[in-house]
N, CA and C of each residue as an Amber inpcrd file, in Angstrom:
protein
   414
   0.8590000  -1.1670000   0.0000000   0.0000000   0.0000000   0.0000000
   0.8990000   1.2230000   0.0000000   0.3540000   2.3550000  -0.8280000
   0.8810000   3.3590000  -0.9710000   0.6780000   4.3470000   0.1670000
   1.2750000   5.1030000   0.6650000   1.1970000   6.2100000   1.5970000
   1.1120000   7.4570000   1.0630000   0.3830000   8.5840000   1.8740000
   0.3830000   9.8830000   0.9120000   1.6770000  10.3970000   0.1850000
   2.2340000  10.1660000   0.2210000   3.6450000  10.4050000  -0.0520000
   4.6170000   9.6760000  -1.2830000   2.9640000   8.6050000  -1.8790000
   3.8940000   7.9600000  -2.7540000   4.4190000   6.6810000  -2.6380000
   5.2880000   6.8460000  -1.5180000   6.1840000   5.9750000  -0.6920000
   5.3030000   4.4780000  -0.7100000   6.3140000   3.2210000  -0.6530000
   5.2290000   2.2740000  -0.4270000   5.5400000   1.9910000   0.9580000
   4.6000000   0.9190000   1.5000000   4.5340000   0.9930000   3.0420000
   4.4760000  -0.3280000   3.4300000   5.1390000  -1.2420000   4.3850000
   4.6160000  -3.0130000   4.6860000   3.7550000  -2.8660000   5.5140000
   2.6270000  -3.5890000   5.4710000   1.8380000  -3.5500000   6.0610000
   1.7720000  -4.8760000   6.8160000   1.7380000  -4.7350000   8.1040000
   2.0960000  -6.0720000   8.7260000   0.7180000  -6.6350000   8.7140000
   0.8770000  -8.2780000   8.1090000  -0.2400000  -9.0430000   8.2550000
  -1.0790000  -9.2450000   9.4270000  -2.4690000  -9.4130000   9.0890000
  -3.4450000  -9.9190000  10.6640000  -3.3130000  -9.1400000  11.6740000
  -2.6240000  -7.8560000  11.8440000  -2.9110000  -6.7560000  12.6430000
  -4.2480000  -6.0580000  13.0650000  -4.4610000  -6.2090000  13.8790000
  -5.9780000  -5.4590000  14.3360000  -5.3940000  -4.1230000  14.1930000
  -6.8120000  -3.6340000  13.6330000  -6.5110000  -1.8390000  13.4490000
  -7.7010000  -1.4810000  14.3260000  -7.3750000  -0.5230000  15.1000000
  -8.4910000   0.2400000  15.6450000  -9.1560000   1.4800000  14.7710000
  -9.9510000   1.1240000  14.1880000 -10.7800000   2.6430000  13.3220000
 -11.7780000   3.0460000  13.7730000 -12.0060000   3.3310000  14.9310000
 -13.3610000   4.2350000  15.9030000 -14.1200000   3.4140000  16.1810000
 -14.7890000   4.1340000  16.8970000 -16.5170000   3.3820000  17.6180000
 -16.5950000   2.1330000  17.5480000 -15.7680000   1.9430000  18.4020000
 -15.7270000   0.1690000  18.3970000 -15.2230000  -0.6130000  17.1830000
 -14.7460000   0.1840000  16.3290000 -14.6300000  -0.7030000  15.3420000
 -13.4500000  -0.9710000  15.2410000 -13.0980000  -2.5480000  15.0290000
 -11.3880000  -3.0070000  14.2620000 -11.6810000  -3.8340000  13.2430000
 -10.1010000  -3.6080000  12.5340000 -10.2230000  -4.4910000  11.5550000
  -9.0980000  -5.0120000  11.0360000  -8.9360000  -6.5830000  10.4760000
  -7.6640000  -7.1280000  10.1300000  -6.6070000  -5.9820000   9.1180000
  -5.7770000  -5.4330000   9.1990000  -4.7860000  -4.7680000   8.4690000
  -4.6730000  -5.3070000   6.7870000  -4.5910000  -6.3870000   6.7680000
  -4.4500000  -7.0710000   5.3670000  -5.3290000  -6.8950000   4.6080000
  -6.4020000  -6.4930000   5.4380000  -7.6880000  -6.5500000   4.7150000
  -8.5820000  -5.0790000   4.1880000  -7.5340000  -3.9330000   4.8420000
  -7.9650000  -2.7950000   4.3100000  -7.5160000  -2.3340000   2.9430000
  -8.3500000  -2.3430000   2.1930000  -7.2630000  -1.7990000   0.7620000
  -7.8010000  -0.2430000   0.6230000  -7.9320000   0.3790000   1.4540000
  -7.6770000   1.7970000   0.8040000  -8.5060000   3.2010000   1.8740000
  -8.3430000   4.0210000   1.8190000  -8.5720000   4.9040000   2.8810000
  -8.6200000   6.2980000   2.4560000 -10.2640000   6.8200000   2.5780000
 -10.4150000   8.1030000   1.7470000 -10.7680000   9.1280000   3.1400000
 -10.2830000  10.3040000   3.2040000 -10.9050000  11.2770000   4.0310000
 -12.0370000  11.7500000   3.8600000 -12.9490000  11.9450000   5.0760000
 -14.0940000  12.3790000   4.5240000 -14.0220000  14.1990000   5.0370000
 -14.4710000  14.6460000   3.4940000 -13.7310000  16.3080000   3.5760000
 -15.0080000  17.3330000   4.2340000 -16.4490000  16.5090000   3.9180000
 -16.9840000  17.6430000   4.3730000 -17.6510000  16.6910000   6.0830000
 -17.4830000  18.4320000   6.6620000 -18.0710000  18.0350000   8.4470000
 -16.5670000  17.6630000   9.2770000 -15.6240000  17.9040000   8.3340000
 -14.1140000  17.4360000   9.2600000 -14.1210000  18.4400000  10.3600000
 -13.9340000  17.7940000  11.0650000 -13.7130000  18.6240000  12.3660000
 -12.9160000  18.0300000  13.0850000 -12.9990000  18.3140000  14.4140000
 -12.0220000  17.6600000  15.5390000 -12.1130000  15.6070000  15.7930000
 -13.0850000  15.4000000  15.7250000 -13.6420000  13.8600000  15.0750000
 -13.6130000  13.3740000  14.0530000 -12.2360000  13.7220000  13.0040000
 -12.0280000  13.5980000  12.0580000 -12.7870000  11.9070000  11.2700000
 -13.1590000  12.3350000  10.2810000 -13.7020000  10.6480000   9.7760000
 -12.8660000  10.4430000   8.9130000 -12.6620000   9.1320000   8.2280000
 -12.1400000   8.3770000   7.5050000 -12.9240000   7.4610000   6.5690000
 -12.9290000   6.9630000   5.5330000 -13.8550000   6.3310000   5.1120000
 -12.7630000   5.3170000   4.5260000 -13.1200000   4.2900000   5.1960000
 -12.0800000   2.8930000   5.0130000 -12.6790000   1.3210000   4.5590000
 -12.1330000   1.1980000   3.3000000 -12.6130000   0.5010000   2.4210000
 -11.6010000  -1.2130000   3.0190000 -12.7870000  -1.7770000   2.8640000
 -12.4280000  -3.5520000   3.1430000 -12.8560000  -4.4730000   2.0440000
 -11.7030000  -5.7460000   1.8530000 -11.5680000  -6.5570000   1.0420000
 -13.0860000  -7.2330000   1.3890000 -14.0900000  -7.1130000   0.0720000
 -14.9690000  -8.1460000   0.5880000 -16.5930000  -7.0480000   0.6660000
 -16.1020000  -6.2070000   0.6680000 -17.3300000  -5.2810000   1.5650000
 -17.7070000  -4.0160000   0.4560000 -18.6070000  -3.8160000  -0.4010000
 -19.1580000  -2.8600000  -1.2700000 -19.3220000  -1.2600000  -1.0040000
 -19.3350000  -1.6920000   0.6600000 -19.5760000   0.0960000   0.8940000
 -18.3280000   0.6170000   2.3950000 -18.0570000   1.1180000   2.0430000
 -16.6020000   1.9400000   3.2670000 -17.6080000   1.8570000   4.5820000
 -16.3850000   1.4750000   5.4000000 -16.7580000   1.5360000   6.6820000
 -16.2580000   2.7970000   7.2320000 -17.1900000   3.8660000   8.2920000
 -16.4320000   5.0090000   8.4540000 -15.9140000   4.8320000   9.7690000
 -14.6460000   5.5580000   9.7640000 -14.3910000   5.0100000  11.4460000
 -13.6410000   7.1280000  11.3330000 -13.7370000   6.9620000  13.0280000
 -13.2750000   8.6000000  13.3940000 -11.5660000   8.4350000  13.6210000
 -11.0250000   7.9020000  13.1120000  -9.2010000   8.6890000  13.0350000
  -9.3340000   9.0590000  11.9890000  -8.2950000   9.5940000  11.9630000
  -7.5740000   9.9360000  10.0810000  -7.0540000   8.6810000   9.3180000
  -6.6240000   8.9200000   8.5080000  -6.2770000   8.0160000   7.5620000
  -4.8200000   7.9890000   8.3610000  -3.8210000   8.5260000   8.6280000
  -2.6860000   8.4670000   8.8360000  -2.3440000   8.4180000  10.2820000
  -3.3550000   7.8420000  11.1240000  -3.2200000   7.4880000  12.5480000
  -3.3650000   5.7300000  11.9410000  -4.5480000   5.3850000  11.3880000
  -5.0220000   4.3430000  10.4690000  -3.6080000   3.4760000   9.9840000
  -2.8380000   4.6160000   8.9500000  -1.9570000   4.1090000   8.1950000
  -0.7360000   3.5260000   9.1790000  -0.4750000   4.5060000   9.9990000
   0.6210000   3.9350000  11.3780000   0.4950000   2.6720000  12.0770000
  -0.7610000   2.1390000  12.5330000  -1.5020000   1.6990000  13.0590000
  -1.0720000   0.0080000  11.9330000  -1.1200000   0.2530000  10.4720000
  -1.4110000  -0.9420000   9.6780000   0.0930000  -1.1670000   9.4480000
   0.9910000  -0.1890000   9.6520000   2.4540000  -0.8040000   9.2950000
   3.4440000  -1.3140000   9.9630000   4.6800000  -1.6850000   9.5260000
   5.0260000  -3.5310000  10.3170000   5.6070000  -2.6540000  11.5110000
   5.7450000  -1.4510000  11.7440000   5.7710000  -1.0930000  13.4260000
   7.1350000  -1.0240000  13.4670000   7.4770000  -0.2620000  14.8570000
   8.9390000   0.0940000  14.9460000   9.7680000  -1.0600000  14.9170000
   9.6310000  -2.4380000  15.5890000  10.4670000  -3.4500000  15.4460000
  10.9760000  -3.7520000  13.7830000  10.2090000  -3.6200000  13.2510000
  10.4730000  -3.8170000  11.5430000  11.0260000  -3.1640000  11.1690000
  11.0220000  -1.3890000  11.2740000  11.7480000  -0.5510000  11.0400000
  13.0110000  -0.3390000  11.8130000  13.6720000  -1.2680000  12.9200000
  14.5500000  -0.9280000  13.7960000  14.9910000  -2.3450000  12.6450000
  14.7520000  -3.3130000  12.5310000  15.2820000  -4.3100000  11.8330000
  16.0230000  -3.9720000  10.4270000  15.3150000  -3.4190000   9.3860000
  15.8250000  -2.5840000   8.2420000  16.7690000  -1.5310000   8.7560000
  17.1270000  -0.8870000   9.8230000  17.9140000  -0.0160000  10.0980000
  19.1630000  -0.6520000  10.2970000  19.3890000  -1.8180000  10.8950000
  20.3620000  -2.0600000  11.0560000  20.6210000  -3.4090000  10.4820000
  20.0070000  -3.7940000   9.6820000  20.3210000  -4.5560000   8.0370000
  20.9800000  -3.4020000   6.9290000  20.9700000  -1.8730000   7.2590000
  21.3720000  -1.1340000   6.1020000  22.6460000  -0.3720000   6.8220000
  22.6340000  -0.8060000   8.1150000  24.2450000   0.0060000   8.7550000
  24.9430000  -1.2960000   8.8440000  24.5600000  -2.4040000   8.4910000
  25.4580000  -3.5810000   8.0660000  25.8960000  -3.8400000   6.6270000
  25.4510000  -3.1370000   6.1950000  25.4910000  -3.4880000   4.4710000
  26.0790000  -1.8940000   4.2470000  26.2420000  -0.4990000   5.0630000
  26.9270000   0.0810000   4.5440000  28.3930000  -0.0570000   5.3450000
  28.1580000  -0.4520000   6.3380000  29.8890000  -0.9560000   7.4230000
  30.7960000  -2.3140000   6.3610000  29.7010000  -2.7180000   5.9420000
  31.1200000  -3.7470000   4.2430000  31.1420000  -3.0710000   3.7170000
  30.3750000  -2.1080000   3.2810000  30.6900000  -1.3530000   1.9300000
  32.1920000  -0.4860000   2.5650000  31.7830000   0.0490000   3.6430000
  33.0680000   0.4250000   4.0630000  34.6120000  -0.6300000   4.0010000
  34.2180000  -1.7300000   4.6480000  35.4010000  -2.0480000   4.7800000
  36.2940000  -2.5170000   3.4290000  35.5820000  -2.3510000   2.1170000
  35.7780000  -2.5490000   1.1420000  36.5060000  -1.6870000   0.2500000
  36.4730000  -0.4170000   0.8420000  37.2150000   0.8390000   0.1770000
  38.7940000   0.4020000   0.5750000  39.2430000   0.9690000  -0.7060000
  41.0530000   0.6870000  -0.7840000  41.3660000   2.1800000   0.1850000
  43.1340000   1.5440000   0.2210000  43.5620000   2.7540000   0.8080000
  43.5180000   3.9780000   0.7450000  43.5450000   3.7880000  -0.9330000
  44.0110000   4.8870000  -1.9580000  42.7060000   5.9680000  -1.5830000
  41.3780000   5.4870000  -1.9530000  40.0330000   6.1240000  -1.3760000
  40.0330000   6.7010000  -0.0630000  40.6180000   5.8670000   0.7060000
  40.4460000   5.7730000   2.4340000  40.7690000   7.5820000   2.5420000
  42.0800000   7.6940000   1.9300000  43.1190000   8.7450000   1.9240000
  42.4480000   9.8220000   0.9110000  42.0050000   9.7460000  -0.0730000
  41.2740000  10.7280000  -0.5730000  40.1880000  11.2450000  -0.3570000
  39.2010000  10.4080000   0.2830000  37.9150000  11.0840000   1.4720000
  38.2400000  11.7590000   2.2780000  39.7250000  11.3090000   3.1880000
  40.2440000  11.9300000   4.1760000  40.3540000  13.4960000   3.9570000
  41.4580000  12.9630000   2.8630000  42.1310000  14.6440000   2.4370000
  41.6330000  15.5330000   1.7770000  40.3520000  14.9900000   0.7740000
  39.5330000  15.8310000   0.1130000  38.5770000  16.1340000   0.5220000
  37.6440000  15.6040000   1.0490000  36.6190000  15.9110000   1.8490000
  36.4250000  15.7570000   3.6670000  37.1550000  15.7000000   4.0320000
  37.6640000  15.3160000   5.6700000  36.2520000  14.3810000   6.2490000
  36.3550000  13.2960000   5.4250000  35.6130000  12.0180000   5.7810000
  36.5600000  10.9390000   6.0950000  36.2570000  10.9420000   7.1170000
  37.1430000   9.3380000   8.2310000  36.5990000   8.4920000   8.1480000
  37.1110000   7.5030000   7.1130000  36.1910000   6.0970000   7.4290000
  36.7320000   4.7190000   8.2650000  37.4680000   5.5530000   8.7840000
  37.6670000   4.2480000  10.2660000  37.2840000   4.8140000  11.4570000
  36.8870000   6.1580000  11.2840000  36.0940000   6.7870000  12.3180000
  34.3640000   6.5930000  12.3330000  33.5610000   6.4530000  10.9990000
  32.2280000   5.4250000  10.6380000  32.2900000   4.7210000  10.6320000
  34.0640000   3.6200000  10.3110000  33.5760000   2.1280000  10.4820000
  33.2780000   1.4690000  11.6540000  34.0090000   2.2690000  12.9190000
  34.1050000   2.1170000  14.5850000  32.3640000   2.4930000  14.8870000
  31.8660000   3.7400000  14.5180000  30.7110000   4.3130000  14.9130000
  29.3970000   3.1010000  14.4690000  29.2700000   2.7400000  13.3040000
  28.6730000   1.7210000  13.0190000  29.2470000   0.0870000  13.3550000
  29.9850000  -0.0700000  13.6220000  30.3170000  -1.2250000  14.4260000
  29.8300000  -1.6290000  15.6750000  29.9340000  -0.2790000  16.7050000
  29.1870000   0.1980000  18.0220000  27.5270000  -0.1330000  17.7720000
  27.4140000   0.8230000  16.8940000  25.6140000   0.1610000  16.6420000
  25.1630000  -1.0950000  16.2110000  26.2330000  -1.8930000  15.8360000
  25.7110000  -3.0600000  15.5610000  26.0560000  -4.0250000  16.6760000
  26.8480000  -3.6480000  17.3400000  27.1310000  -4.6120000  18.5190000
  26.0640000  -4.7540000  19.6450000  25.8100000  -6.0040000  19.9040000
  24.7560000  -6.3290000  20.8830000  25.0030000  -5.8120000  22.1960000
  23.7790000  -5.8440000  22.8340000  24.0650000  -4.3360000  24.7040000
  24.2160000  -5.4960000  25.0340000  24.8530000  -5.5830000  25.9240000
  25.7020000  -6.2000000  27.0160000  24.7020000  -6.2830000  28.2090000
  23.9530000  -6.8850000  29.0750000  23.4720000  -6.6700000  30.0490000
  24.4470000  -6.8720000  31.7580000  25.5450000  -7.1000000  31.6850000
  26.5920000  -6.6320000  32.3070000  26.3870000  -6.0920000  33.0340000
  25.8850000  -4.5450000  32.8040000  26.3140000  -3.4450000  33.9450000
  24.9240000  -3.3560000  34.5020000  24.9120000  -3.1250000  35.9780000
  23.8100000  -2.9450000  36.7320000  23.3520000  -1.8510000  36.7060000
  21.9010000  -1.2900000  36.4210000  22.0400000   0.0870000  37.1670000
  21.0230000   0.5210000  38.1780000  21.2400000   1.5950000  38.7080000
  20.6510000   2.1710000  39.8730000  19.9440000   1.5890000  40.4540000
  18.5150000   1.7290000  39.8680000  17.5860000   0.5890000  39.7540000
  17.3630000  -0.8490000  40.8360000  18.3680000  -1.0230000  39.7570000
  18.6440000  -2.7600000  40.3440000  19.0850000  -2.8030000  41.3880000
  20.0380000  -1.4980000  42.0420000  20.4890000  -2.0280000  43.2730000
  19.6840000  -1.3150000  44.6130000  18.3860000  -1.0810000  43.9400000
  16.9270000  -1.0680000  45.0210000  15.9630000  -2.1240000  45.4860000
  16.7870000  -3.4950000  44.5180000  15.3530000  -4.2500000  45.0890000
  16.8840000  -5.5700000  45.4100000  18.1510000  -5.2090000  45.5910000
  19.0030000  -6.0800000  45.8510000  19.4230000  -6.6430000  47.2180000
């Protein structure tokens, strides 16, 4: 599904969506989401169309509380984040010297100073260190 923006969007399967007045509905199963323009007010409506069903169901969010609501959620997006600071930390380690030294000197880009910084983010937290916290119920 497309987002206002164009952009396409994953929509995580079998997700309950909350779309007003009691109403939910499986995520997979919404294909499309029109604003309703006249009477918008602070109870904004939505008119949200389901696989299966001839006439829109109206529910009171917006479309883009709706749209948040249907996509694969921050865990998915924390997952792609650091599937793409792994795939640019090789790309790094792949640059020759010769480059290493001309980023340096031409543009004062350190790339053993990003390869360390993204290394850090990819390294797993340590649960190791105690804190504060913990040493209230010890």
């Amino acid at each position: 599904m497309a987002d206002g923006s164009g952009a396409t969007m994953d929509i995580q399967p079998q997700r309950m969506v909350f779309l007003g007045f009691g109403k939910f509905w499986r995520s997979d199963q919404i294909v499309g989401l029109m604003p309703i323009d006249e009477q918008r007010g602070p109870g904004k409506r939505t008119e949200v169309y389901v696989e299966g069903h001839g006439q829109p169901i109206v529910a009171s969010r917006t479309e883009e509380a709706i749209l948040a609501d249907m996509s694969a959620g921050e865990a998915a997006q924390a997952e792609a984040l650091r599937a793409t600071t792994a795939e640019l930390l090789e790309a790094f380690h792949e640059f020759s010297p010769v480059l290493r030294r001309a980023l340096q000197h031409e543009h004062h880009f350190d790339v053993e100073k990003w390869e360390q910084r993204l290394g850090a983010l990819l390294r797993p937290v340590t649960p190791g260190v105690r804190h504060l916290q913990d040493d209230l119920f010890a």
